[in-house]
N, C-alpha and C positions, 0 to 999 in steps of 0.2 A: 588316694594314690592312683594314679595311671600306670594301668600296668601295660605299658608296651614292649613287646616283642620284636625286637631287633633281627631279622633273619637273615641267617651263613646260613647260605648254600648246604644242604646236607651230605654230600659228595667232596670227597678231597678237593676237589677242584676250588672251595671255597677256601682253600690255604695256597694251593700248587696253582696259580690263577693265570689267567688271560696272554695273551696272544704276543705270538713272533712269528717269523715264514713256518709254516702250518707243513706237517709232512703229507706225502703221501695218502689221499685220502682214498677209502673205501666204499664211501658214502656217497650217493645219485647226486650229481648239482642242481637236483631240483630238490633236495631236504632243504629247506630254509634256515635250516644249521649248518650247511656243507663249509659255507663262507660267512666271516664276519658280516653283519648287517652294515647296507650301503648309506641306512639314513642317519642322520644328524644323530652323532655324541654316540652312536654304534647302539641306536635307540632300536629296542626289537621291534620285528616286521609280524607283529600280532595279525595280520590277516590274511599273512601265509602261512601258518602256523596251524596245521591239523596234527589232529589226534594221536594220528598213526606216523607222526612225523619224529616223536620224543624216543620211543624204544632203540631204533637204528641210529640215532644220531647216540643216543647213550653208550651204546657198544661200540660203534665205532669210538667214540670219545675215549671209551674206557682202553680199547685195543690199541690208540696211536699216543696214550699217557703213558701205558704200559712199556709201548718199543721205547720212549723218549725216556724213561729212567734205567732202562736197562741198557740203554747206550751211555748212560751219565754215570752209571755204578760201573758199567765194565770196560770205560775210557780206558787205554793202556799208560795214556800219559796222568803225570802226579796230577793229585788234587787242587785245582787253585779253587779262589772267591768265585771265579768266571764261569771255569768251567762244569763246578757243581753247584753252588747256590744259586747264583744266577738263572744257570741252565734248569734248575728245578725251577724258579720264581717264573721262569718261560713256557713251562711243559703246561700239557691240557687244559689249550683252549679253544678246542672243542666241544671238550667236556664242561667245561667250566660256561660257554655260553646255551647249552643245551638245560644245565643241571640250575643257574639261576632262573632259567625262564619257566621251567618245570612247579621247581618247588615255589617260585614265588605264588605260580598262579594254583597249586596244589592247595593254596591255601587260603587266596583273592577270588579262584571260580574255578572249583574243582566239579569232576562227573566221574560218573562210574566206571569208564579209561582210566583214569587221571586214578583212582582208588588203585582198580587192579594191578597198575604198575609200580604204582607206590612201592607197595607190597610187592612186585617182586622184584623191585630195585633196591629197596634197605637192603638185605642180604647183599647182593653183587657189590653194591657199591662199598659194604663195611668189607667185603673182601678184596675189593681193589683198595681201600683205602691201606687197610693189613699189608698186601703185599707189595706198598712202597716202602712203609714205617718199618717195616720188620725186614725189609733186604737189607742183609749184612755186609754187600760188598757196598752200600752206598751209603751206610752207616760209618763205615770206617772211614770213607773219604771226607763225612761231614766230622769226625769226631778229631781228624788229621788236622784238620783247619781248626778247629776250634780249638785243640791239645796248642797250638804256636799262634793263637788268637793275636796276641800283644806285638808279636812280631810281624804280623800282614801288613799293617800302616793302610789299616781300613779306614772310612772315615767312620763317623759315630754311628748311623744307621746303619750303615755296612755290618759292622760290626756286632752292633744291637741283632741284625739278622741272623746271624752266623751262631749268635748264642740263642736264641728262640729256635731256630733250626734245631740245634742237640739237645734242648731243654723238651722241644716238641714229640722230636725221635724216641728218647727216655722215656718220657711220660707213656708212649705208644707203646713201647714196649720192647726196645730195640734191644738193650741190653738181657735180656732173658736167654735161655737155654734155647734152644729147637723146639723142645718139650714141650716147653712152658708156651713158646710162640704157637704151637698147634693148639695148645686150648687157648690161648688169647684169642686165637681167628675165628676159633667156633662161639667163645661167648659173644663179642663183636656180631657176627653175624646173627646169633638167636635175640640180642638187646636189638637192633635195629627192627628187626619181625616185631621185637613187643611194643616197641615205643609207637610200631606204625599204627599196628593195631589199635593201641590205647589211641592214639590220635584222633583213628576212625570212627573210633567209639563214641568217643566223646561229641563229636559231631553225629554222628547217628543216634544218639540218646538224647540231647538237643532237641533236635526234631523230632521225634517220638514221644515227647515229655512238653509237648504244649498245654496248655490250657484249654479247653474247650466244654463251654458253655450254655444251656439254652436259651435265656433271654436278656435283650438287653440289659433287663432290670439289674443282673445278675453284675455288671457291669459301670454300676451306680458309681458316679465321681469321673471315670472317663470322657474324654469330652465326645460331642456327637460323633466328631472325624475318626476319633481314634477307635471308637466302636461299630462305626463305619469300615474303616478299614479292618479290623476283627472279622468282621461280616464275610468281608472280602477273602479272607487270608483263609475260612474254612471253606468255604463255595468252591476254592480252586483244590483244597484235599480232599473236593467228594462230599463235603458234611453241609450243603446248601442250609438254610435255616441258622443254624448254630454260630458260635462266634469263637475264635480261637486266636489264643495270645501266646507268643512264641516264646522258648525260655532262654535266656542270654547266662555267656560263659560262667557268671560268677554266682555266688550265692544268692545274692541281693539281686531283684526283678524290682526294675522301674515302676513297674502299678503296683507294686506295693503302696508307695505313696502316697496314692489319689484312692482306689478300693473302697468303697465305703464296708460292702457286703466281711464282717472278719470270715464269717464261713470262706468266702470265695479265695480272700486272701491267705487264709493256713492253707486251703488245700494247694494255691500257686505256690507258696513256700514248701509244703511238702515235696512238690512236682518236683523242685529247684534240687531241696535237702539228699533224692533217692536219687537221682541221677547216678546210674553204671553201679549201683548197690541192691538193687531187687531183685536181680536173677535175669531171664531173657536173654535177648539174643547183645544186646550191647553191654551185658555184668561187666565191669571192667575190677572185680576186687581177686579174680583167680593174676589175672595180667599184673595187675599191684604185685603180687607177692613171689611171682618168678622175676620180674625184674628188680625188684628191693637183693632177692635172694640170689642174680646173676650180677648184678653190680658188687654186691661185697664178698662174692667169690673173684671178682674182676680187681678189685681192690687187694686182697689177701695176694692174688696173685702176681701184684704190682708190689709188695711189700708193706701195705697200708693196715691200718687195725679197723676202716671201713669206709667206705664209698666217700662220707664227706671229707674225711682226711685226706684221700685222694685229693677229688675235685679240688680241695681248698690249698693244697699246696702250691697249684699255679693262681690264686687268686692274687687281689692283694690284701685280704683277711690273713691268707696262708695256713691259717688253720683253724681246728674246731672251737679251742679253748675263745680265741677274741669272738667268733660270730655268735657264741653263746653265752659270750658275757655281754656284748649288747643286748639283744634278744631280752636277755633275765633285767636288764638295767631299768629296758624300757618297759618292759611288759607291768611291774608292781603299778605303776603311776598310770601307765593307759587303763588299766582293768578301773582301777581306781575312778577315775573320771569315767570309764565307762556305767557304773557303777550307779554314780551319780548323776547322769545323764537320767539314766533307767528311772532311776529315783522321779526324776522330773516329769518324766512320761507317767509315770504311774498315778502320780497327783493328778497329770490331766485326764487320765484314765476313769479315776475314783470321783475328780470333779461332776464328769460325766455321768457318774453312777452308773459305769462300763461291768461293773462286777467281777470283771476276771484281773489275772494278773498279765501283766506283761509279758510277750512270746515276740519269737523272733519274727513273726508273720507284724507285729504291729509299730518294730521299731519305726520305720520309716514314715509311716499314718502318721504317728502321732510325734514323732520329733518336727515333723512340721509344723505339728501346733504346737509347741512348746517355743519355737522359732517364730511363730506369727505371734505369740502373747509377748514373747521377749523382745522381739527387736518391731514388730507391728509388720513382721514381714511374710511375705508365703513368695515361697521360691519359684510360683508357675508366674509370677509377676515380672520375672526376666522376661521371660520364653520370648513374648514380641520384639524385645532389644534384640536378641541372639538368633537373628536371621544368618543360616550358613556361606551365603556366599558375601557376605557384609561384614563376618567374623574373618575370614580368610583373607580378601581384598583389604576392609578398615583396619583389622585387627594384626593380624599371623602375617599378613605381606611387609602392611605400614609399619608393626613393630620391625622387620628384618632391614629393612629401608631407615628405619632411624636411628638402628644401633649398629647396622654395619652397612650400608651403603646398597643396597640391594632393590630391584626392579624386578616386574615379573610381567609378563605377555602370555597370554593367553592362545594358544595355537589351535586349530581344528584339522590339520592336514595330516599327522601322524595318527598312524591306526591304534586302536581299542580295544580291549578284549570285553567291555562291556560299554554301551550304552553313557554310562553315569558318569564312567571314570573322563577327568580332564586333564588336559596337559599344559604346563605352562614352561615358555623359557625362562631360563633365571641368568641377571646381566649383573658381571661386579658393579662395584660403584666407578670404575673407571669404563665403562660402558662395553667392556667387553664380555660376551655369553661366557656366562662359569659353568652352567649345569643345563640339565630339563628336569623338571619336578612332574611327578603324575601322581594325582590327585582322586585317590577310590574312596567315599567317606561313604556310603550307603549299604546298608545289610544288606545281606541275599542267603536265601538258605542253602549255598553251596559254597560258601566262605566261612571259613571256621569265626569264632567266637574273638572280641578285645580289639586292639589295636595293635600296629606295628608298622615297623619301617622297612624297607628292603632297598639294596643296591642291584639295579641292573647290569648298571657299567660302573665299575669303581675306577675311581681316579686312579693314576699312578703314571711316573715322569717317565719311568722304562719303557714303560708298554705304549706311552703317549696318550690316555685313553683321560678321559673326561666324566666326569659323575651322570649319573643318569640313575635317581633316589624316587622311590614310588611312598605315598606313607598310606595307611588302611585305618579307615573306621568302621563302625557297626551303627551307623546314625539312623535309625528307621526310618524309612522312609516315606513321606506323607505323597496322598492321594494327587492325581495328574492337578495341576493349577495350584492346588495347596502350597504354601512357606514351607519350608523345612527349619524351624524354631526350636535351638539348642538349651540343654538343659546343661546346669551350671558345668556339670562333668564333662560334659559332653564339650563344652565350650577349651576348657583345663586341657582334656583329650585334644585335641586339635595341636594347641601351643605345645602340647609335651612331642607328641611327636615331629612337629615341623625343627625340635631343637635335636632331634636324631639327623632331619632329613641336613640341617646345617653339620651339622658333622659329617655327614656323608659328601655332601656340596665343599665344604669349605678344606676337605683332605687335601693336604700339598707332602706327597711324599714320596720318595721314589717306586719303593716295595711295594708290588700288591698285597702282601701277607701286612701290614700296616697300613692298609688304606681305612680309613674313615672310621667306621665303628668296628674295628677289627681291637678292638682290646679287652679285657679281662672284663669279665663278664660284670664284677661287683663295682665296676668303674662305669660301664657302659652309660647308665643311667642318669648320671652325673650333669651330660650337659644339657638332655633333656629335659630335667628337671627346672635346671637354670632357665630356659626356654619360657615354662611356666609363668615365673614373676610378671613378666610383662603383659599377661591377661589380665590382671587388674591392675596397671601400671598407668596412674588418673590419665595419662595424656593419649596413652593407649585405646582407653575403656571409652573415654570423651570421643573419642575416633569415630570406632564402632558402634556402640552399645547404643542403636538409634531405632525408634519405633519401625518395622517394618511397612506400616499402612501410613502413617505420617510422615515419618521422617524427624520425627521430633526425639531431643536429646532425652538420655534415661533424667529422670526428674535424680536432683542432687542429693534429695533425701533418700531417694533409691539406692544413689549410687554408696552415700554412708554406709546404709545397711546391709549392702555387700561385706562392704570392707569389715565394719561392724561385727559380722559375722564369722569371718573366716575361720575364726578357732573353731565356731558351735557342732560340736557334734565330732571332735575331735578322738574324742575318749574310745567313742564306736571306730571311726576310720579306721584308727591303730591299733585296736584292738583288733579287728578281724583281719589284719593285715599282719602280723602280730603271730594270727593265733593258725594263718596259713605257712608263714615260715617257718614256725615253729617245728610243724605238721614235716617238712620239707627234711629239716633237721635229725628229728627222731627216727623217721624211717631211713636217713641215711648215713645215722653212726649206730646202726644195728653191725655185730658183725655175723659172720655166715652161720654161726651156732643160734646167733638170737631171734632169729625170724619167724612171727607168731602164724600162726594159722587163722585170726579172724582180724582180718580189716578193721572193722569198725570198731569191734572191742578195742585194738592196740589203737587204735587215735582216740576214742573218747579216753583211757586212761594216760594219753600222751599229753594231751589237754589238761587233766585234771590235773599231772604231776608240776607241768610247767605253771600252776598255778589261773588258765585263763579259761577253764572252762565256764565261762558267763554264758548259758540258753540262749540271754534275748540276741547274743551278738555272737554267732557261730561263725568260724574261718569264712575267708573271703574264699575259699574253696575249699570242698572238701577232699579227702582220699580220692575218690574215686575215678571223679572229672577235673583233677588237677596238672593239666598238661604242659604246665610251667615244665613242672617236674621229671612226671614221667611220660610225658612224650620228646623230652629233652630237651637241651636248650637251658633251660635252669634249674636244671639236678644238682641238689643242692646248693644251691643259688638264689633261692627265690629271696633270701636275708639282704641280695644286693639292693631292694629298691631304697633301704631305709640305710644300708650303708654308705650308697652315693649323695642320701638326701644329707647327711652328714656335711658331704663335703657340696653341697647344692645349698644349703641353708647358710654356711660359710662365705662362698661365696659371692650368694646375694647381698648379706650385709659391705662384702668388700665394694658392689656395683652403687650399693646406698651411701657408704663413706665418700666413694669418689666421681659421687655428684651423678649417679642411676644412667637415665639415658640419655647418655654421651657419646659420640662416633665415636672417640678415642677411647674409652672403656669396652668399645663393641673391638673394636682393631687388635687391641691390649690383648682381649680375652679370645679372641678368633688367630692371632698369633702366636699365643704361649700355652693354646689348648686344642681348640676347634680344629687348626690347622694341622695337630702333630701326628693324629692317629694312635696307632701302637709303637711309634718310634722311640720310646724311649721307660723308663719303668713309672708307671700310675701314677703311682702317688710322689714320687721325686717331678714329675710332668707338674703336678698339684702347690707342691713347693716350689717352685719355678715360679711358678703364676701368682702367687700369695703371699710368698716369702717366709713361709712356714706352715706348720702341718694346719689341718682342718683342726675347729673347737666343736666340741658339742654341745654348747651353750643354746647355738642363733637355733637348732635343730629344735631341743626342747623346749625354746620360747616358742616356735613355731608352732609344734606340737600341744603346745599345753601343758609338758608335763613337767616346768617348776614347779618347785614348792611354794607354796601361796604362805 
């Protein structure tokens, strides 16, 4: 599973969006925010852009959103569609071009500015967000339109607006007392302090939670480079001599797999397991339990019985009982396969006269030799195919080029906020420019942890405004002169997010609040998934998948045992994928009464109860550094990557019936999906497209988890 992270704007602005005649500004015209940017597709001007430039551009942002709705709430004339939706769809774009550039790079190439502001913008911003949702005089204008909805002779998005509008207001809290709106804005503002925090943490626990080691030995199965560059990566933190291996967001650490040393490997495992659970200065398990305990007082105060009942009313789960009856469907049959996965490992364990049992330090070792006896394959046998700019160009371009018509140019004159990052224009298939794509795939230790997508500039017909979609990886980065040689995830990672970045590119719609990947969060995933297929998609894979020093095609038996394999090691995937949503759920249909005092204790027996606590295969995250959750964004949501795969499994078999990759299957599905946004409701978008709901069949063939 590719877990990428879709990023809205953390600031209202990422609903109340972008630009019309700008009031009165406040702001010096030398802030690089004063005015829309001049270059291409309102592409940001990255190397005008200091430090000290984001604070004053925020306040004032926040000060000329502020006048614009309270000139819209206190209009003397009746409410129309114009003069309040509209007029909101209009308001704070100042804000909104300050607050996308902030947060995206807050999380692409953050610094110790970039932290402290953070931090003292959650507050502000959850209380300018408050004091739109919760004005009453602009409430009643939205709820005026929407009480004679049927009567306006909106057309269907208009409309669709108009009801997202009061369903949005609601949810925020509009209808409450005074009271109840005074403790709304105080928990609001203490949940955004915590999520920031936890954010930081986890980033700061990251890097304080390396590896490091004395001698190469130590290092045994790495290849020279990579222990080379180890060398490297301690020498610049001061520890010349020693070698250190940095620890990445998830449970699972990539040199697990190669490690020969198990000493060296349980203790990288441990490093992984404690992260933000030991105590020091980045604990993040006190932060866990005020925000579990201020979310289902948030809840309660909404009217809810707890956090996920909330979140999950605007999904399109809509509630707890469905994302916990999947969850329990799937979990019996993953552990199962997971089970016997282990089983297989343990044989090659005991073959070896290994003497011990199986631990979660050795899944990955030794599933690759259960993988190399079975299929005669070892997965670093790709690595030379899966050269990164041969996957992108052969692979992620040429597929978008031959299912929907698409070109890309390579540009070096727009500025960079790093070095690495590249930019490319993207041209429909009728040769006119649709978008600009920016391209940051390389780690750095001031970029948080996984993958994701962002929009710069989002489309929308009102505003006139044109996509401008950046996507993020964490691909380490190998030595000056060195290939950059992708490993199979790594390769999946790529295609999943470029089928975000086409979401984001392909949005044709009027509203900014429905531009691009602006829809419910357990949908989001959906098309990016679909994106996937065509990584090993034979015409695709024949493309790219070419020696980096030759030039010579993957030999065909290779390519089999790809395909071959793609179930192996399933049981693990979804199992810890599984057993982290799980995780997600439990602590957020706690209500205000039930919330325990030990962290760890309440998830290992949340595990146990859900039936998946299996050692060797531990959550793909744990409590503590799980920022799906509780740094927001997928509070309780994280059930969505397997609820979209539902309808992404679905859908793929629809692309295999009707003949795979075909333009007119790319058009099909880029007009009755790609294109629509949030404009209309999920899963009726779904049916539209398919001509009836999603099956979970094509999901657990996928999966593995028929019954044999």
């Amino acid at each position: 599973m590719n877990h990428a992270n879709v990023i809205i704007a953390a600031s209202v602005a990422a609903v109340f969006s972008i630009a019309h005649a700008e009031p009165a500004s406040l702001l010096p015209v030398s802030n690089p925010f004063a005015k829309p940017s001049t270059l291409p597709f309102g592409y940001p001007a990255f190397d005008k852009i200091k430090n000290e430039d984001y604070a004053p551009a925020f306040e004032e942002g926040m000060r000329q959103q502020a006048a614009e709705v309270d000139a819209i709430a206190n209009n003397k004339k009746p409410a129309t569609f114009d003069n309040t939706i509209v007029a909101m769809e209009k308001s704070g774009q100042l804000l909104n071009r300050v607050s996308t550039v902030f947060y995206s790079l807050s999380g692409a190439n953050t610094n110790d500015t970039f932290k402290a502001l953070e931090r003292d913008l959650s507050p502000k911003l959850a209380a300018h967000n408050d004091a739109i949702r919760l004005n009453g005089k602009l409430y009643a204008r939205i709820k005026s339109l929407y009480d004679k909805r049927d009567k306006l002779h909106l057309d269907a998005e208009s409309k669709y607006l108009l009801e997202r509008y009061h369903t949005d207001f609601v949810r925020a809290g509009a209808q409450l007392s005074d009271a109840d709106k005074q403790k709304l804005k105080a928990m609001n503002g203490e949940l955004a302090k915590l999520q920031t925090t936890f954010a930081q943490n986890v980033l700061e626990e990251a890097n304080a939670s390396a590896l490091v080691v004395d001698t190469r030995e130590e290092l045994a199965g790495m290849s020279d480079k990579a222990i080379d560059a180890a060398a490297a990566a301690a020498k610049a933190k001061g520890q010349d001599g020693k070698f250190l291996i940095p620890v990445v967001n998830t449970t699972g650490q990539a040199n697990l797999a190669v490690l020969t040393n198990r000493a060296v490997r349980e203790k990288l495992m441990a490093l992984s397991l404690a992260r933000g659970s030991h105590g020091g200065k980045f604990d993040n398990t006190q932060v866990v339990l005020s925000l579990v305990k201020l979310r289902a007082e948030k809840a309660a105060l909404m009217g809810y019985p707890n956090f996920a009942a909330y979140a999950l009313a605007d999904q399109t789960a809509h509630d707890t009982d469905a994302v916990n009856k999947i969850l329990a469907e799937l979990t019996r049959p993953a552990v199962a396969n997971a089970k016997k996965e282990g089983a297989e490992i343990q044989a090659v364990i005991d073959k070896e006269k290994g003497g011990f049992q199986l631990a979660a330090q050795d899944w990955a070792f030794y599933s690759d030799k259960v993988k190399a006896e079975r299929f005669n394959f070892d997965a670093n046998e790709l690595r030379p195919y899966f050269e990164l700019n041969n996957v992108l160009t052969n692979g992620v371009f040429f597929a978008a080029n031959k299912v929907y018509g698409l070109s890309f140019k390579e540009r070096k004159d727009l500025p960079v906020y790093n070095p690495d990052v590249r930019v490319f224009d993207v041209f429909d298939a009728d040769g006119k420019q649709l978008a600009i794509f920016i391209a940051d795939f390389y780690a750095r230790s001031n970029k948080r942890g996984g993958a994701w997508m962002n929009a710069y500039v989002s489309q929308s017909s009102l505003m006139g405004t044109r996509p401008v979609v950046a996507n993020h990886l964490n691909i380490p980065k190998p030595s000056d002169g060195e290939p950059t040689l992708l490993t199979y995830d790594e390769l999946r990672t790529m295609f999943h997010e470029f089928g975000h970045a086409l979401h984001g590119m392909f949005s044709n719609v009027k509203y900014p609040r429905f531009s691009g990947t602006r829809v419910p969060r357990d949908y989001v995933e959906f098309p990016s998934q679909v994106n996937e297929m065509w990584s090993v998609w034979p015409e695709v894979l024949a493309n790219y998948a070419k020696h980096y020093q030759t030039g010579a095609p993957m030999p065909k038996e290779l390519l089999d045992k790809v395909i071959a394999s793609k179930k192996f090691n399933e049981g693990f995937r979804t199992t810890e994928y599984l057993a982290a949503s799980i995780l997600d759920q439990k602590w957020h249909q706690l209500g205000v009464s039930q919330i325990p005092a030990d962290v760890l204790g309440f998830e290992a027996a949340a595990l146990k109860e859900a039936g998946i606590d299996y050692a060797p295969v531990p959550p793909r995250y744990r409590t503590t550094y799980f920022s799906h959750t509780f740094a927001g964004g997928y509070s309780a949501g994280y059930y969505g990557y397997v609820w979209a795969e539902k309808l992404d499994a679905d859908a793929v078999e629809w692309f295999v019936e009707n003949g795979g990759m075909l333009r007119k299957n790319g058009d099909y599905f880029r007009k009755m999906l790609l294109s629509k946004g949030g404009t209309l409701d999920a899963m009726q978008m779904y049916r539209n497209f398919r001509g009836r709901d999603a099956k979970i069949e094509p999901l657990l063939e996928r999966r593995g988890l028929t019954e044999k």
